[in-house]
N, C-alpha and C positions, 0 to 999 in steps of 0.2 A: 307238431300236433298240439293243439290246444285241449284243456278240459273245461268243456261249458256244459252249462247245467239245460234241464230242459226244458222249453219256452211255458210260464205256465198261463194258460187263460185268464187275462183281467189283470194278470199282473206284470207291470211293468217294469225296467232294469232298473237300478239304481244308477242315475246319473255321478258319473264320475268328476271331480273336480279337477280341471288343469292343473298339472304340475311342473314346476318350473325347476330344475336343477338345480338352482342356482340357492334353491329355498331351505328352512335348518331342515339338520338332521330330523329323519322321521321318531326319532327316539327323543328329541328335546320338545315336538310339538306332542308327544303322548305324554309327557310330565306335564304339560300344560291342561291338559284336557284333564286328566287324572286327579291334580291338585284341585281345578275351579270343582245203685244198681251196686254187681259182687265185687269181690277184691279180683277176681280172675279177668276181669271184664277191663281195668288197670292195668295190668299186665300186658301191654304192649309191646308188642316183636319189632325188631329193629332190623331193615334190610337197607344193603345199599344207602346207607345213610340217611333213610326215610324211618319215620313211624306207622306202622299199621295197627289195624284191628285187631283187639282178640277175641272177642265174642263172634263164632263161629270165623272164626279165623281162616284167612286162603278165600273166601267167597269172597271178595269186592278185593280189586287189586287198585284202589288209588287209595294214598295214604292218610292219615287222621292226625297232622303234626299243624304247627300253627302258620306254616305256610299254606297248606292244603285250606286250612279254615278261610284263612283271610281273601282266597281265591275262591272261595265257596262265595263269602256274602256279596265279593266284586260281582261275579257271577246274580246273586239274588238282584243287587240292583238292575244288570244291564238286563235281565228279565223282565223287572220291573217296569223300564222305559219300552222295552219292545210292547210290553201291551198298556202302552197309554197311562201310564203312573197306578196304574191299578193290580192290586196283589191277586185279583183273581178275574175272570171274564164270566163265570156261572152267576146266572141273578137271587145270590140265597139269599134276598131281601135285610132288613134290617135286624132281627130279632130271632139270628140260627141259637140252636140250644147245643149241639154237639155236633164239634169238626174235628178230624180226625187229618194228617199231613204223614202222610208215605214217604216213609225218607226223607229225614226231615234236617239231616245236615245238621248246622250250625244252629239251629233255631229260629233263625233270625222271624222268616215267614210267620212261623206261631207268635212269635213275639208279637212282630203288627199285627196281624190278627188281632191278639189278644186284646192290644189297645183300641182298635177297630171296632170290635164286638165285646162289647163286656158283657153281653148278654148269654156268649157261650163258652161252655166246656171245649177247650182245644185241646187233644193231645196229638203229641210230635212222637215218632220212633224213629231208633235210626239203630243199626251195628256199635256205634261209639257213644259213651257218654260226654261228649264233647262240649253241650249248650250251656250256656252259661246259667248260675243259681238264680242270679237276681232278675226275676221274670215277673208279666201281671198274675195276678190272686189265681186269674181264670184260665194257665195256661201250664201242662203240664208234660212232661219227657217220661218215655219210655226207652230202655235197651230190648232192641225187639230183633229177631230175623223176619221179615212180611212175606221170604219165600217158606218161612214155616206155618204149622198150623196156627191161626188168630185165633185168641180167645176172648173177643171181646163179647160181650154180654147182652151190651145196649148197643142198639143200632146207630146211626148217626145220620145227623140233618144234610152233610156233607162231606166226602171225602177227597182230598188236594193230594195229587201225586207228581210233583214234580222236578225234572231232570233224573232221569233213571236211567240213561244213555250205560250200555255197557254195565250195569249193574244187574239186571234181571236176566234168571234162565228160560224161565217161562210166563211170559206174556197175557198168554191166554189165561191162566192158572189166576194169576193177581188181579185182574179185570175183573176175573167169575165173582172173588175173595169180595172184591167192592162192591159188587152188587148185592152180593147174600148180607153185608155189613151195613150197607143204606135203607134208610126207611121208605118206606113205598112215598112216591111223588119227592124223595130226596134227590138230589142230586151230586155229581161227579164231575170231575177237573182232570184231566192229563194235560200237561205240560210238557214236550218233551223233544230232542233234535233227531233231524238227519245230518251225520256227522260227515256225509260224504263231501267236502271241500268242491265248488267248480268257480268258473269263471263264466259271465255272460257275454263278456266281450274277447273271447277265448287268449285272455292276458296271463293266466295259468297252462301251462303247459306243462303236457305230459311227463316230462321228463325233467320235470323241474324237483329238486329237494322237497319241495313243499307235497308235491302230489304224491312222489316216491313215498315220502312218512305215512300221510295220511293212508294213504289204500293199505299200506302195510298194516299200520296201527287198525283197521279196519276188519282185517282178513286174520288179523291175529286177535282179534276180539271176538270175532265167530267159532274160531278153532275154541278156545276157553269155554265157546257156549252161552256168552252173553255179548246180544243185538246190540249194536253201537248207532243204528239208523232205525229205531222204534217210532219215530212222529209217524210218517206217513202207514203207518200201519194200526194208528191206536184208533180211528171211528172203526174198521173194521171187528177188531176186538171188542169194541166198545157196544158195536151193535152183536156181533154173536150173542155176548153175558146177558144182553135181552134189553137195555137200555132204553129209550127213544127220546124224540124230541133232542135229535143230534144235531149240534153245531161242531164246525170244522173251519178253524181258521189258518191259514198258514203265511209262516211273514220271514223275511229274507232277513238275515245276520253278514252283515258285512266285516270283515276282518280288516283294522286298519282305518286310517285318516284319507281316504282315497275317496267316500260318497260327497258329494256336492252339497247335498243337503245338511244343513245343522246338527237335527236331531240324531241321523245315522252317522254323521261325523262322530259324534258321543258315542253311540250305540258302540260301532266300530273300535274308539279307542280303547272302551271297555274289554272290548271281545279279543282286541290283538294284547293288553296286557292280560289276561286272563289266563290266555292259551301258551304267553313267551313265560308266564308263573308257571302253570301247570305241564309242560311241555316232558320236566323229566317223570311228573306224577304218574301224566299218561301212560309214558313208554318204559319205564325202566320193570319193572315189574312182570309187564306182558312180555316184554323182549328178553330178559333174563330168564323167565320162569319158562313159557311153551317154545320161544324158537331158542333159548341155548345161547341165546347173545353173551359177550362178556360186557360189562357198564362202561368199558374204553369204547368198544364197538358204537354203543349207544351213545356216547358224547360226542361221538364225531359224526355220527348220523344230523344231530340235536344241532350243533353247529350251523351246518348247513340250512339247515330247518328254517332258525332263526335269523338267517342272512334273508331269506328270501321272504320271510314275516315282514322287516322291516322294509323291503322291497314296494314302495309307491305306484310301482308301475303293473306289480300284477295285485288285479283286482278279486280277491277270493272270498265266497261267502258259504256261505250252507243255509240250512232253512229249519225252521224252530215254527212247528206245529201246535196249538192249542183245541183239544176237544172236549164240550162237554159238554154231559146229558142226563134228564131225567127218568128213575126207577118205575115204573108205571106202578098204580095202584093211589089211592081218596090218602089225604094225609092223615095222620092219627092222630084226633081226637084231645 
């Protein structure tokens, strides 16, 4: 039995490239592609060989070490190409005065920004102070929790929230936060995936390593209380918080050097080193902590994993959702 995803209207498979056996290892042609705040907040806990958060410590289960990072900005680019070299798809014209970035990782995002728009106030929050010092004039980092109360004061021209997968408890709760924090006629960005892994050409199969992880890592990201599949659910959030003028794009992430096409070839090798980087970040954490795994259990899971990652012949992707929309009300003045 295969796992294929669901036919979507308008949108068509990604064309697979013939693959000949005889061709290099799938792992030499991804080198190819590849190549071309307090002192408590410091205090980082050390599990299973990973770094984590302290600030609000136990709430985000992927790690803050500089693997995690470096997998973050891989991650920032292949976003990047997914939507057309462009850091965002909301039209906040040329001369925004205050942008505001939900989770903001690495920095990297506020950083271009920053050099993108000199004309605004950017600021980034994230769990870690992890962004680097040396940033534009215009661009500033907070340690923040965004599942706590905001205290921000002034409203903002635009607020970017993107990749939240498995990080948020409540959904609805952060959407409302965005809108009471935009200015009227401001606008809003979600960025964000459906992590559930399928096949179009039913080349993933049911009982394959790869799908065995993923549903797990899936079903054990629910049990914790934090969605691991939030794209297709954010215009709905998006229009509850009272939004309009909603746009809804959704675009296919290919895993691997298996698309035909150029660009997704790239997209692809992006997304298959990303995920074989982050692979123990995902799992070691959820798997140890709610199901009781021991980290040997895990590595031989992971093993497996990774055989079938590099595997040419099955075709896996998921789907990476963009929504975004205008606060009704005249702009101010």
């Amino acid at each position: 039995m295969s796992v294929q995803g669901p036919e979507s209207a308008g949108t068509a498979a990604i064309e697979v490239e013939p693959f000949n056996d005889t061709d290099s290892a799938c792992g030499d042609d991804l080198s190819t592609y590849t190549a071309s705040v307090t002192s408590t907040v410091f205090k980082y806990p050390m599990e299973n060989g990973r770094r984590y958060h302290a600030y609000s410590e136990g709430s985000y289960v992927m790690p803050n070490d500089e693997t995690e990072l470096d997998r973050l900005d891989m991650t920032h680019r292949m976003m990047t190409l997914l939507c057309d070299e462009r850091l965002h798809l909301a039209p906040i014209g040329e001369l925004p005065q205050r942008i505001l970035d939900v989770g903001t990782g690495t920095g990297i995002w506020c950083i271009e920004m920053g050099d993108q728009y000199p004309s605004a106030e950017i600021v980034g929050n994230d769990l870690s102070p992890e962004q680097p010092r040396n940033v534009p004039p215009n661009v500033k980092f907070e340690v923040d929790d965004v599942e706590m109360p905001w205290t921000y004061n002034i409203p903002f021209d635009y607020i970017h929230c993107r990749y939240m997968a498995a990080s948020i408890t409540n959904w609805p709760q952060l959407v409302e936060r965005c809108f009471r924090h935009t200015k009227p006629s401001g606008l809003v960005e979600f960025q964000d995936y459906d992590l559930q892994y399928y096949s179009r050409d039913g080349s993933m199969k049911s009982d394959s390593s790869i799908a065995k992880w993923i549903n797990l890592l899936l079903e054990t990201s629910r049990k914790a209380g934090r969605d691991p599949c939030p794209g297709a659910s954010l215009e709905g959030w998006v229009r509850d918080a009272g939004f309009t003028e909603i746009h809804h794009e959704k675009m296919q992430v290919p895993i691997g050097l298996w698309p035909k096409d150029k660009r997704l070839k790239t997209i692809g090798a992006f997304n298959l080193t990303q995920i074989l980087e982050g692979l123990e970040a995902f799992s070691l954490a959820l798997f140890t902590r709610v199901l009781g795994w021991s980290v040997d259990e895990v590595q031989v899971l992971l093993a497996l994993v990774r055989k079938d990652l590099r595997d040419p012949s099955i075709h896996a992707q998921f789907d990476f959702h963009v929504v975004w929309a205008r606060k009704p009300g005249k702009p101010e003045q």
